[in-house]
C-alpha positions as CSV (number, residue, x, y, z in Angstrom):
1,X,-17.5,-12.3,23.6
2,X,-16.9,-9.7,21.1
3,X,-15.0,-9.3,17.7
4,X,-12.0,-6.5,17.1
5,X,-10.6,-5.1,14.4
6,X,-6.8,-4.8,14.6
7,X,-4.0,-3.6,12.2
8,X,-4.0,-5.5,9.2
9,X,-7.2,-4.0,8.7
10,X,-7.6,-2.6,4.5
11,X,-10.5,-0.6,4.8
12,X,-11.9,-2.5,2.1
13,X,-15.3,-2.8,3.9
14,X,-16.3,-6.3,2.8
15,X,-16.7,-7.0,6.5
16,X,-19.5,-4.7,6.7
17,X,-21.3,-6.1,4.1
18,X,-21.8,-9.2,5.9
19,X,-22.6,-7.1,9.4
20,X,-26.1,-8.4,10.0
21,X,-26.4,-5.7,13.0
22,X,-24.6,-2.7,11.4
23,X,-22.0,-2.6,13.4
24,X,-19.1,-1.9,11.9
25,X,-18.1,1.7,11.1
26,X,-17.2,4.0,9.3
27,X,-19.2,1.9,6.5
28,X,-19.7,3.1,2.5
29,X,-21.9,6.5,2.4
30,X,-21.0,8.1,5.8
31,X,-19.1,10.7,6.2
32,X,-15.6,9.7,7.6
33,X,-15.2,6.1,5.3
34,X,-12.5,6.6,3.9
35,X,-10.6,8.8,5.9
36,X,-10.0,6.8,9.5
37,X,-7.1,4.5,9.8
38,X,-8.9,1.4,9.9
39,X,-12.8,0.4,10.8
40,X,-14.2,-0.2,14.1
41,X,-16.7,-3.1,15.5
42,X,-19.0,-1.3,18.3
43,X,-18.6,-3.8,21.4
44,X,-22.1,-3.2,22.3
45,X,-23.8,-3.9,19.2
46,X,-21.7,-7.0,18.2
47,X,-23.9,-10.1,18.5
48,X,-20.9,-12.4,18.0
49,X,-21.4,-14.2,14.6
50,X,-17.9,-14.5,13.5
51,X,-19.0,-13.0,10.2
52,X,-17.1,-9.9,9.7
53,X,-13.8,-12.6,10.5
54,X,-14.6,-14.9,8.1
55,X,-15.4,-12.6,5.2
56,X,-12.2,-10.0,6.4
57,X,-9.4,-10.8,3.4
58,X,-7.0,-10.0,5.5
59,X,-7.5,-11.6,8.7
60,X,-7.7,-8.3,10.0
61,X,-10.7,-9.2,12.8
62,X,-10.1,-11.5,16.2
63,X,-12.9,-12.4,18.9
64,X,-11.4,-9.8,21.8
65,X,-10.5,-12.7,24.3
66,X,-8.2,-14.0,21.9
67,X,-6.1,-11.2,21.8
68,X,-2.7,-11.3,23.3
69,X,0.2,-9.4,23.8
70,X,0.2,-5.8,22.0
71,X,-3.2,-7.0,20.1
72,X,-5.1,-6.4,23.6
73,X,-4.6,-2.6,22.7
74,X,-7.2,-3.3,19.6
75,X,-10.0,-4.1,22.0
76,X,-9.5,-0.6,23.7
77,X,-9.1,0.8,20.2
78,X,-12.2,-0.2,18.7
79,X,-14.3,0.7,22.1
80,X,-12.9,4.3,22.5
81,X,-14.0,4.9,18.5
82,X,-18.0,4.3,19.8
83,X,-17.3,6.5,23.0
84,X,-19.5,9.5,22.2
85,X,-22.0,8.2,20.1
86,X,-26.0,7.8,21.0
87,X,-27.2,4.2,21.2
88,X,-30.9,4.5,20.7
89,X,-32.8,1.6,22.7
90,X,-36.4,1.1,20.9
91,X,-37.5,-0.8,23.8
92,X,-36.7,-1.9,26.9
93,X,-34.5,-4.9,26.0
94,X,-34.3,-4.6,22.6
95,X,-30.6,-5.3,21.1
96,X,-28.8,-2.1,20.3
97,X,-28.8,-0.7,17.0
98,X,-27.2,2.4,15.8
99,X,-29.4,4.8,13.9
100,X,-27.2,4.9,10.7
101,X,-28.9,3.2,7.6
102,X,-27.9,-0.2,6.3
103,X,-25.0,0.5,3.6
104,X,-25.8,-0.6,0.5
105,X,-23.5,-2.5,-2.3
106,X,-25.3,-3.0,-5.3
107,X,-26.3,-1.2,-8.6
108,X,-29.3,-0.7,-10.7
109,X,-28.8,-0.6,-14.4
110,X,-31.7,-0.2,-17.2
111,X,-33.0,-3.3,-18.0
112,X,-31.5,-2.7,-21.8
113,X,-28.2,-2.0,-21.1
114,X,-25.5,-2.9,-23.1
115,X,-22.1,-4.6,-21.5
116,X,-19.4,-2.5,-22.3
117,X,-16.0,-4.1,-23.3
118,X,-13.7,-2.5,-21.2
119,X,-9.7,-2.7,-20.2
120,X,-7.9,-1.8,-17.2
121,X,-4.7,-0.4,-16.5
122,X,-2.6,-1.7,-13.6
123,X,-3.4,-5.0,-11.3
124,X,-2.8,-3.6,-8.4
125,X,-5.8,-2.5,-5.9
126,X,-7.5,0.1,-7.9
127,X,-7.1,-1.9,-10.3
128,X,-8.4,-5.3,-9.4
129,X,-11.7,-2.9,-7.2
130,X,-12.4,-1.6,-10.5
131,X,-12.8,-5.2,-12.2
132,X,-14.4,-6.5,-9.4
133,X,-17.2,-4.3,-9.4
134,X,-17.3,-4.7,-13.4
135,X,-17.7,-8.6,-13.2
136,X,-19.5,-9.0,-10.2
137,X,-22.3,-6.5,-11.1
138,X,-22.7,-6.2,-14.9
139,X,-21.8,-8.5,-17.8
140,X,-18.6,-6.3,-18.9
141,X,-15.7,-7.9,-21.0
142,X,-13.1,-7.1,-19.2
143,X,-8.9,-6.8,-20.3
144,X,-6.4,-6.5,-17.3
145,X,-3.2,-5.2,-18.4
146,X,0.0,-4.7,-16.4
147,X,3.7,-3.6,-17.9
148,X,5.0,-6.6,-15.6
149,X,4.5,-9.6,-16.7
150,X,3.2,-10.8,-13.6
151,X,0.0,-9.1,-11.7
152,X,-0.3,-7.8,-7.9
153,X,0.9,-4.1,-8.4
154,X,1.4,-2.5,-4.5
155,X,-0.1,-5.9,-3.2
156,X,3.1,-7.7,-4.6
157,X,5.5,-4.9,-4.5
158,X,4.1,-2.7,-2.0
159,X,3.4,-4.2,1.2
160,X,6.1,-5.5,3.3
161,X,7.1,-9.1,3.1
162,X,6.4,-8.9,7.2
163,X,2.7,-8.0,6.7
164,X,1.7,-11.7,5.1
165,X,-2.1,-11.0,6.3
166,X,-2.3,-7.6,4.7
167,X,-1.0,-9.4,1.4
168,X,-4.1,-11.8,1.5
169,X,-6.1,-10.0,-0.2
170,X,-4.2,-10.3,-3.3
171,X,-6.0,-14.0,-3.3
172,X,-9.4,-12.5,-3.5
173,X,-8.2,-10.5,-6.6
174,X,-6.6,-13.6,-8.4
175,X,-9.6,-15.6,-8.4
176,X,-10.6,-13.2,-11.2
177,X,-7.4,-13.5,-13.2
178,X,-9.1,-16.5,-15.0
179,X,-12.5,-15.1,-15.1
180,X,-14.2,-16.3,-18.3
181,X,-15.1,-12.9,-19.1
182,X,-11.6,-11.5,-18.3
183,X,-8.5,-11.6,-20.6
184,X,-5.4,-10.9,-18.9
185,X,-2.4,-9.3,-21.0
186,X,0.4,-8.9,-18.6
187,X,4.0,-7.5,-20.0
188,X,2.6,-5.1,-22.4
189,X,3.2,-1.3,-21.2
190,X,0.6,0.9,-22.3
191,X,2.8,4.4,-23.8
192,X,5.2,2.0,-24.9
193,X,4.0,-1.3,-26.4
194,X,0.6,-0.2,-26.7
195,X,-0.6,3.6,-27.6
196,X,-3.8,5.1,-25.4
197,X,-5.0,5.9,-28.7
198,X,-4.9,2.2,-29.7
199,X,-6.2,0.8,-26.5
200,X,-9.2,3.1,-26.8
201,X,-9.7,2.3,-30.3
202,X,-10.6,-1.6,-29.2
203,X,-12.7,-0.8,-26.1
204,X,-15.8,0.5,-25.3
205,X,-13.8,2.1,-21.9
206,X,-10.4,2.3,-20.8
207,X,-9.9,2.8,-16.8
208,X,-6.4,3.3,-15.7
209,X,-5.2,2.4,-12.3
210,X,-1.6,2.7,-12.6
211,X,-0.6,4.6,-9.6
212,X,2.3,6.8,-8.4
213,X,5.3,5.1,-9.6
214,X,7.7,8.0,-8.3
215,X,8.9,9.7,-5.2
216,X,9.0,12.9,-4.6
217,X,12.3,14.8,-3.5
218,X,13.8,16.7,-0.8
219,X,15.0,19.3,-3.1
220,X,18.4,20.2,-0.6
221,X,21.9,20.4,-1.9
222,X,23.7,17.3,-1.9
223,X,20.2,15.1,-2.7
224,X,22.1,13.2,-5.6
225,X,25.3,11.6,-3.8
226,X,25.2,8.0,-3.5
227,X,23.7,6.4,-0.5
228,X,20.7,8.8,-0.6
229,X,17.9,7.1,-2.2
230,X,14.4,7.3,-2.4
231,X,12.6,4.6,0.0
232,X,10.3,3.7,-2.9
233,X,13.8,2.3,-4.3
234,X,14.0,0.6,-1.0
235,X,10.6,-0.9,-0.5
236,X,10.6,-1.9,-4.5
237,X,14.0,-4.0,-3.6
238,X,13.3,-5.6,-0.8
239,X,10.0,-6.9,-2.6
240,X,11.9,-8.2,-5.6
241,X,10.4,-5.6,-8.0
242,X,12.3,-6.3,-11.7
243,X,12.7,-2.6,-11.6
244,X,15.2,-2.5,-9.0
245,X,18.4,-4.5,-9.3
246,X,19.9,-6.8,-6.1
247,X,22.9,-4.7,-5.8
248,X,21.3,-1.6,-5.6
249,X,21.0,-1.0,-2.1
250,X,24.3,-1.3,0.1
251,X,23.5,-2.0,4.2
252,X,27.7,-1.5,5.0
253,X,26.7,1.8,7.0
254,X,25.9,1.5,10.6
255,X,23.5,4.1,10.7
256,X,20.8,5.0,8.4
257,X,18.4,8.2,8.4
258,X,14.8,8.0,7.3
259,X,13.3,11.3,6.7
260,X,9.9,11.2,7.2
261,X,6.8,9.8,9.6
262,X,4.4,8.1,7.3
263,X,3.8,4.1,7.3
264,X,6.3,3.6,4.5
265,X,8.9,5.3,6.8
266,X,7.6,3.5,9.4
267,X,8.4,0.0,7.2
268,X,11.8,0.6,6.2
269,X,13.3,1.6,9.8
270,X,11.3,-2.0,10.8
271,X,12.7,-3.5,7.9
272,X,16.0,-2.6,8.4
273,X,16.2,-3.4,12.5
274,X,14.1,-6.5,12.3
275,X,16.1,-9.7,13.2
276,X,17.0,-11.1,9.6
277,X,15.7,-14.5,10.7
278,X,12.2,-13.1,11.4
279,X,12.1,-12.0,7.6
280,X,13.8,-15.9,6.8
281,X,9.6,-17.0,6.8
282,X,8.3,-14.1,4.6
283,X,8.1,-13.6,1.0
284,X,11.0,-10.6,1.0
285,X,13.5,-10.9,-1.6
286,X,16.6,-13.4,-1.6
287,X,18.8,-10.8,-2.2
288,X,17.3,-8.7,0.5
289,X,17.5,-11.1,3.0
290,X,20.7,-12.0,2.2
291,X,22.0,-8.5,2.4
292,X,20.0,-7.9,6.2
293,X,21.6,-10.9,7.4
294,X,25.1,-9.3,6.7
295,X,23.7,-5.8,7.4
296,X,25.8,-3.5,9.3
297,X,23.1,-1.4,10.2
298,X,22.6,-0.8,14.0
299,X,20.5,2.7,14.2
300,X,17.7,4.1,12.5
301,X,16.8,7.8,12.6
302,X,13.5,8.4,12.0
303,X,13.4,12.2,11.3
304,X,10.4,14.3,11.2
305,X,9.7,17.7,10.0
306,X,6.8,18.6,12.9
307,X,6.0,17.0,16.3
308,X,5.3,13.4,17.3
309,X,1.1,15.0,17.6
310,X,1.9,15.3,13.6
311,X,3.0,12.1,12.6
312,X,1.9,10.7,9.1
313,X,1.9,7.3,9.8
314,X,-1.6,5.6,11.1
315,X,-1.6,4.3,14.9
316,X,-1.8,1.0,14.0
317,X,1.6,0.8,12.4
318,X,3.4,3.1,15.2
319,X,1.6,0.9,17.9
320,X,3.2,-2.0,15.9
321,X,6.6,-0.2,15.7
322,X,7.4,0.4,19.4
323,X,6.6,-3.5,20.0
324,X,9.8,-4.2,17.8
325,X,11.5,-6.9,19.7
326,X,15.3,-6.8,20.1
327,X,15.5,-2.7,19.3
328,X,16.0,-0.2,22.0
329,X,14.2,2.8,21.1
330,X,14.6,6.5,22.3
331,X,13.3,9.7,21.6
332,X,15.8,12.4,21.1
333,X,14.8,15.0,23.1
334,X,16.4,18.1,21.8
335,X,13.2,20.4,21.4
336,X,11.6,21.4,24.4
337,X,7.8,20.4,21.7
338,X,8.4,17.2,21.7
339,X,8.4,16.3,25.0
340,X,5.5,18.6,25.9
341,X,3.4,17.2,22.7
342,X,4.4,13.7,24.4
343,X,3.3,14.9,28.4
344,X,-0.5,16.7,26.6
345,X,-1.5,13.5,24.3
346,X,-4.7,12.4,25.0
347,X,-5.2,8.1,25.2
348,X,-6.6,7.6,21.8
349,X,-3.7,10.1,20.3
350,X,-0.2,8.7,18.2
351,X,2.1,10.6,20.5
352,X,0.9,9.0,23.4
353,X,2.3,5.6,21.9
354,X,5.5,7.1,22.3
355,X,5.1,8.9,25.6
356,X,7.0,6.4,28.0
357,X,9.7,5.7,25.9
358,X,13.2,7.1,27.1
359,X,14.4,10.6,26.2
360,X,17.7,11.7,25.7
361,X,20.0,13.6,23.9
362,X,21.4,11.8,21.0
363,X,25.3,12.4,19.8
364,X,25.1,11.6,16.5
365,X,29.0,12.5,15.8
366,X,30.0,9.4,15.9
367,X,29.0,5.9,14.5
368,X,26.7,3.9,16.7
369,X,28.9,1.4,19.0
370,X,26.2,-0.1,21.2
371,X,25.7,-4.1,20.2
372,X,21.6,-3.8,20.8
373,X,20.0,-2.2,17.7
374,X,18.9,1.2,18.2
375,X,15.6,3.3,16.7
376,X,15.5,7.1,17.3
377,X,12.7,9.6,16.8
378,X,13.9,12.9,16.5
379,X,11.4,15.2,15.9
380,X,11.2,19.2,15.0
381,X,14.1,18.6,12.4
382,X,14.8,18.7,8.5
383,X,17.3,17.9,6.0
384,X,18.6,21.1,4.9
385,X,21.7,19.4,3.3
386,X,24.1,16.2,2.8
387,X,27.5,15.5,2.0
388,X,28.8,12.4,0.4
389,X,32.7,10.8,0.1
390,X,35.1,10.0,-2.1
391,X,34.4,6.4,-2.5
392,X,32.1,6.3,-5.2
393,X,30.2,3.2,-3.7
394,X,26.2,3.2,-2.9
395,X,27.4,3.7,1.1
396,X,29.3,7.2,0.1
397,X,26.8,9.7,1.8
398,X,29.0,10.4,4.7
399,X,26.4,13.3,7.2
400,X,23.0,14.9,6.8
401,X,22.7,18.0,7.9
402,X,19.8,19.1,9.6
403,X,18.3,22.2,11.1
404,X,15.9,22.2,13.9
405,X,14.9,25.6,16.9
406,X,18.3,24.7,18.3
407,X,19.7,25.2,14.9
408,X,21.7,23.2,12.4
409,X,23.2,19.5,13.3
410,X,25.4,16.7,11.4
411,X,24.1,13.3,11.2
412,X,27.3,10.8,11.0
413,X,25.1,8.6,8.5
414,X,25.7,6.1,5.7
415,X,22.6,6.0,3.9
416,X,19.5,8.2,4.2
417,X,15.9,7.4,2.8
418,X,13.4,9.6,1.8
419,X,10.0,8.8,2.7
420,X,8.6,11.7,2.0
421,X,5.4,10.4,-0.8
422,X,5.1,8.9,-3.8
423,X,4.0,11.0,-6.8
424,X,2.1,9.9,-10.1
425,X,3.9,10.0,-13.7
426,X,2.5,11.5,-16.7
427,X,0.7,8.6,-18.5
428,X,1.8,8.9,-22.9
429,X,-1.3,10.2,-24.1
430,X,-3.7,11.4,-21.3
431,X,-3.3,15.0,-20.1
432,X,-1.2,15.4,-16.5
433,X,-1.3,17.8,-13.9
434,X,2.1,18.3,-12.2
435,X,1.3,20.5,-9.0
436,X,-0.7,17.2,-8.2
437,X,0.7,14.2,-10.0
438,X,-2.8,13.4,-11.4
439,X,-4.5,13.0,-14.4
440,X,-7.1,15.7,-14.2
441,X,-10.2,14.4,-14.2
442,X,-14.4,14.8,-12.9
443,X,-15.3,11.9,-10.8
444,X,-13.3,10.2,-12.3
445,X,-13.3,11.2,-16.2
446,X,-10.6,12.1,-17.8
447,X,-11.1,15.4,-19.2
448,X,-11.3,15.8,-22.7
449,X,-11.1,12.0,-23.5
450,X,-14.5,10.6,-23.9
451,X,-15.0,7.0,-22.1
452,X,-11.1,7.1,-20.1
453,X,-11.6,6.8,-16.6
454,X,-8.4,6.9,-13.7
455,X,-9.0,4.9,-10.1
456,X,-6.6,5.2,-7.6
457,X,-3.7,7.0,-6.6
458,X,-3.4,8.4,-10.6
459,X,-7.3,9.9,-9.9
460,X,-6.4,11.3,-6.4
461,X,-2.8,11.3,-5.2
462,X,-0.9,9.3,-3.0
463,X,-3.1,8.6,-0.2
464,X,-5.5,6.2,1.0
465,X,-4.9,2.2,1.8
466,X,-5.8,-0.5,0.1
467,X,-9.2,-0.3,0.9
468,X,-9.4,3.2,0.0
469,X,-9.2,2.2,-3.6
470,X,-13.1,0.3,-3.7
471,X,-15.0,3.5,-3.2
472,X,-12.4,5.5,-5.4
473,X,-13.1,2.4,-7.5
474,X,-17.0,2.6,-7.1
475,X,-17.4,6.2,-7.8
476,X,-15.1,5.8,-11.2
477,X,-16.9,2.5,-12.1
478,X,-20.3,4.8,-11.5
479,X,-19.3,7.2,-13.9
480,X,-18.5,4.6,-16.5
481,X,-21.7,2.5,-16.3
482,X,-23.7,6.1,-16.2
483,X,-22.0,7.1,-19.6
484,X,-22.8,3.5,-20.9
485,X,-26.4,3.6,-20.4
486,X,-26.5,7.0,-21.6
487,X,-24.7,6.0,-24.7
488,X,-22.0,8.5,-24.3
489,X,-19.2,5.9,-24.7
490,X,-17.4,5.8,-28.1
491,X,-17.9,2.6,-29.9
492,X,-14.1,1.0,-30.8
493,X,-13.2,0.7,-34.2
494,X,-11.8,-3.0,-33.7
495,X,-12.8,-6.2,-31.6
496,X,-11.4,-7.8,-28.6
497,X,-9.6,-10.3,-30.3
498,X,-7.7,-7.7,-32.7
499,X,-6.4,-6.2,-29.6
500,X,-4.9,-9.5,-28.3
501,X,-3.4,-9.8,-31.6
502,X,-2.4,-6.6,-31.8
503,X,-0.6,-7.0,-28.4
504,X,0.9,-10.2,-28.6
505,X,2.8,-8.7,-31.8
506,X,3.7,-5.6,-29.4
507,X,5.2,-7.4,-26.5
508,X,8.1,-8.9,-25.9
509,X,7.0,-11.3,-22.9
510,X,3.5,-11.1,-22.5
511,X,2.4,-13.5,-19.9
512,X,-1.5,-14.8,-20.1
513,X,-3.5,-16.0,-17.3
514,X,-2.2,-19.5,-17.4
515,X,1.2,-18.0,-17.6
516,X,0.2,-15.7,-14.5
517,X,-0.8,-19.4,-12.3
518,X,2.6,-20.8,-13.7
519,X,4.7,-18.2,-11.9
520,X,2.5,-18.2,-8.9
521,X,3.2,-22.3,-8.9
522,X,6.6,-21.7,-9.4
523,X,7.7,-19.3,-6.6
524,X,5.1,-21.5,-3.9
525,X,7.1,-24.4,-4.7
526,X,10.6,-22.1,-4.3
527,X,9.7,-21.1,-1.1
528,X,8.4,-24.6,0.2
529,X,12.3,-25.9,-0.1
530,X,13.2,-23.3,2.5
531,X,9.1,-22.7,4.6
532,X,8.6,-19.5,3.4
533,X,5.0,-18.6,1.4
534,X,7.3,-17.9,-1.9
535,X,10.3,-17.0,-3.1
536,X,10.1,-14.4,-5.9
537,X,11.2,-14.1,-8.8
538,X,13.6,-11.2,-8.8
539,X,13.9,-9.9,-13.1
540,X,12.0,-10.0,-15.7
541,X,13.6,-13.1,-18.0
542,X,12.9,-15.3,-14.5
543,X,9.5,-14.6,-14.7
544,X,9.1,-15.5,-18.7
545,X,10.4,-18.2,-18.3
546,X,8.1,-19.4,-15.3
547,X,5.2,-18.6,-17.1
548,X,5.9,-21.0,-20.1
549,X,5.2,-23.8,-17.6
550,X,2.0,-25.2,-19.1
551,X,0.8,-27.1,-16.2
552,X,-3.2,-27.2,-15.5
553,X,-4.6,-24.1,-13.8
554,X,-5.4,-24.8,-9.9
555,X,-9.1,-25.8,-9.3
C-alpha cells in the first residue's frame, strides 16, 4: 500500500522533510516547487511509513486504498506526475530511489551572531512562515502584529468555511502565538496606529507580510451599480471578517454571474449552490448561513474570458467542483472552442474534468425556473457592460452584458462577482509599485529602506497557496539573517518594551496573546452549542470583549 496526496494539499512541504526515501516532489530547491498545484508521492518509491500523513498539517495525504469516491482520482493524479521520469536501479533489487538530492531545511549562521529583534507584519501565512523560520532556527525576538485584533490573516478569512482541513494549519502557526520569545500585539495597524518609521526605530528588522487586501476591477461601464461586488467582499463575509458588515451581501436574485476561473471563483459558485445545511457543520459566518438558507439563488454563471484548456483555477478544486452534489451542471456550448478544447484534452488536463458534462445552449433571458440548482460554464465570453435598476437595494444589477465570437449577449442576473485577483495596497511609508501592486524590492528588501523586508503576496503578487509563502518566506528570512551577520541592519533607537508601551498607548483594542487564546476559547465553545468547530465572532467590539476573558492559556 501506498500513500496519496489529494486536494487539501498547501504545498507547504513539511511532508517532505520527514520523507525518508525522497519521495515526494516537487521538494525545496528544484525547479518546479512552487509552481505545481500541489506535491506528488511517487508510488514506486513510497515504502509506506505513514510519515508524510502524520507530519501533513492539513491532512492533505491518505494510504491509496482508503480512498473513496472522487478521492480515487488522487491515486491516478499522483502516478501520472512520475510517468516520464528515470528510476535509476543501483542494483538488482535495490529499492528505488530517484536521483534528485536530499532537500535540505536548515541554516548555518556564524558562530558569533547576534539575534536580531525583529517584528512582523500580518499573521497570516507569510507571515506566521517568516516567524517560524525566525524561532525555530535562530534566537530572534520576535513581535507579531496584525490590525485585527485577532490573528489567522487568509487562514481565518481566506479559506472557505467548507475546506476545515486546509484551515488546519492555522494550529501549527498558533502554537507560536505564546512563544516565550514572541510578543504578539494584535489591533494595532501599522500606517495608522503605528508609523513604519516608529516600528523600525524599535527593531533590529521589520518584515511585512500583509498581503493584497484589494481586488482588482473589471473597468466596464456600469461596474459601480449595486449588486456587483468584488468576490473578495464575498469571501471576506461569508468568513465573518469585521471588515465586511452582515448585510452587505443580498442572495434575493436567482441567478448570480461569477466572472472569472480561478479557485476563488471556483469557491463562491460552491459556496453559493452548496446545500446550506452542509455549511450548518463549518465555521462560515452566522449571518452567512443564515442568509444561504433563505437564498434565492438557483444558478451560477461561471464566466471566463478564454477556454476551459485556460482555466485559472488548480485541478484539484475543479475536480472537487463537478462532484458538487445536488447541482446540475452544464456547459454552455455557444463557441464552437470550447467544445473542441473539451473533445482534444489530454487525461492529466483541467478541461478534461469537464469533458462529459452536458452541453447546451443556455437562454439566459429569463430567470432560472428549474427547482434543481444549476452551475454553468460559459466560456470565450467577457463583461463588456452591466445595467442596474431602479431599486436602490444591493440586488439592483438587473443584466450583464457580455460579448463573445458570436457577439454581444444579456445575462438576466441579480448579482455578479468579480473574481478576477486580488491586488496589494500601498503600505504608509514604504515605497509602492502600482503596475504590480508590490512593494519593490531585491529578494526580498525593500529598496531604499535598510533592514525592511516584504513576504508574501506584498513581495510577489497575488499568486501562490499557502504553501507557496515558506520559500517566499525562506528566501526573505535569508536575506535578513545575511544582512544581520554582516552587520548591515540598523540598530533601533528604543527597546522592545518601549514599543509595547508605545503601542498599547496607540491602540484602541489591542488584544495580547492571552487575549488571542480567550477568543479562540470563546468561539470553540459558540460553536459546540450548535456542533460546529466555531462560531465567529463577526465585529470588532465582539472580539474585545472576548479577549478580556482571563482564563489560563490551554496546555
Amino acid at each position: 500500500m501506498t500513500y496519496a496526496i489529494s486536494q487539501n494539499c498547501c504545498n507547504d512541504a513539511t511532508c517532505v522533510s520527514v520523507c525518508p526515501v525522497n519521495c515526494i516532489h516537487p521538494a525545496p530547491g528544484e525547479r518546479d516547487f512552487g509552481s505545481t498545484e500541489m506535491l506528488y508521492i511517487d508510488p514506486e518509491t513510497c515504502i509506506d511509513c505513514g510519515a508524510c500523513a502524520d507530519a501533513c498539517p492539513v491532512d492533505a495525504v491518505f494510504p491509496v486504498d482508503s480512498l473513496t469516491g472522487p478521492q480515487r482520482a488522487y491515486a491516478e493524479i499522483n502516478a501520472a506526475y512520475y510517468a516520464d521520469f528515470p528510476r535509476p536501479r543501483p542494483d538488482t533489487g535495490s529499492p528505488v530511489f530517484h536521483a534528485w538530492s536530499a532537500p535540505a531545511f536548515t541554516r548555518t549562521l556564524p558562530a558569533d551572531f547576534t539575534a536580531p529583534r525583529v517584528a512582523v507584519v500580518g499573521t497570516g501565512p507569510a507571515g506566521m512562515y517568516a516567524a517560524e523560520d525566525l524561532l525555530l532556527h535562530t534566537a530572534a525576538e520576535v513581535t507579531l502584529l496584525d490590525r485585527l485584533p485577532v490573528a489567522g490573516g487568509l487562514i481565518r478569512y481566506g479559506v472557505a468555511p467548507d475546506h476545515p482541513a486546509t484551515k488546519k494549519i492555522g494550529d501549527a502557526f498558533a502554537r507560536f502565538h505564546d512563544h516565550p520569545r514572541v510578543r504578539m500585539l494584535l489591533g494595532v495597524h501599522v500606517g495608522e496606529d503605528i508609523t513604519a518609521e516608529e516600528l523600525a526605530a524599535h527593531h533590529d528588522a521589520v518584515i511585512y507580510a500583509v498581503g493584497a487586501p484589494g481586488d482588482r476591477r473589471l473597468d466596464v461601464p456600469g461596474e459601480e451599480s449595486a449588486g456587483a461586488i468584488a468576490a473578495t467582499t464575498f469571501v471576506a463575509w461569508y468568513n465573518a471578517h469585521p471588515d465586511v458588515p452582515a448585510d452587505a451581501v443580498d442572495l434575493s436574485a436567482s441567478r448570480v454571474v461569477v466572472v472569472g476561473t480561478g479557485n476563488v471563483a471556483l469557491d463562491v459558485a460552491r459556496i453559493l449552490l452548496t446545500d446550506p445545511e452542509e455549511l450548518a457543520g463549518t465555521d462560515i459566518a452566522d449571518h452567512a448561513l443564515a442568509a444561504l438558507r433563505t437564498s434565492a439563488v438557483r444558478e451560477v454563471v461561471l464566466l471566463g474570458r478564454r477556454g476551459p484548456q485556460d482555466a485559472a483555477c488548480t485541478r484539484p478544486e475543479l475536480l472537487a467542483l463537478t462532484q458538487l452534489p445536488g447541482v446540475e451542471q452544464v456547459i454552455d456550448d455557444h463557441d464552437p472552442r470550447t467544445g473542441a478544447a473539451l473533445d482534444a484534452a489530454g487525461q492529466q488536463d483541467k478541461a478534461a474534468l469537464l469533458r462529459n458534462l452536458p452541453r447546451a445552449q443556455v437562454d439566459y433571458s429569463r430567470p432560472p425556473t428549474a427547482a434543481a440548482r444549476r452551475l454553468v460554464f460559459r466560456f470565450h465570453s467577457a463583461p463588456v457592460r452591466m445595467r442596474g435598476g431602479t431599486g436602490g437595494t444591493a440586488s439592483a444589477l438587473e443584466t450583464v452584458r457580455v460579448t463573445g465570437s458570436t457577439g454581444e449577449l444579456d445575462i438576466r442576473a441579480g448579482l455578479l462577482l468579480r473574481a478576477i485577483g486580488y491586488r496589494g495596497a500601498p503600505v504608509p511609508g514604504l515605497p509602492f509599485d502600482e503596475e504590480s501592486g508590490t512593494v519593490p524590492h531585491l529578494g526580498g528588501r525593500v529598496t531604499g529602506h535598510p533592514g525592511t523586508y516584504v513576504v508574501g503576496w506584498i513581495k510577489r503578487g497575488p499568486s501562490g497557496g499557502i504553501g507557496a509563502n515558506r520559500a517566499c518566506a525562506a528566501e526573505t528570512v535569508a536575506a535578513l539573517l545575511s544582512d544581520a551577520a554582516e552587520g548591515s541592519l540598523p540598530e533601533p533607537a528604543h527597546s522592545g518594551k518601549a514599543f509595547r508601551r508605545l503601542a498599547r498607548r496607540r491602540s484602541r483594542h489591542l488584544v495580547d496573546a492571552r487575549g488571542m487564546a480567550a477568543i479562540d476559547r470563546a468561539e470553540q465553545s459558540r460553536g459546540s452549542r450548535t456542533g460546529r468547530p466555531r462560531a465567529k465572532l463577526a465585529t470588532v467590539p465582539e472580539l474585545v470583549a472576548a479577549s478580556k476573558s482571563r482564563l489560563p492559556l490551554p496546555r
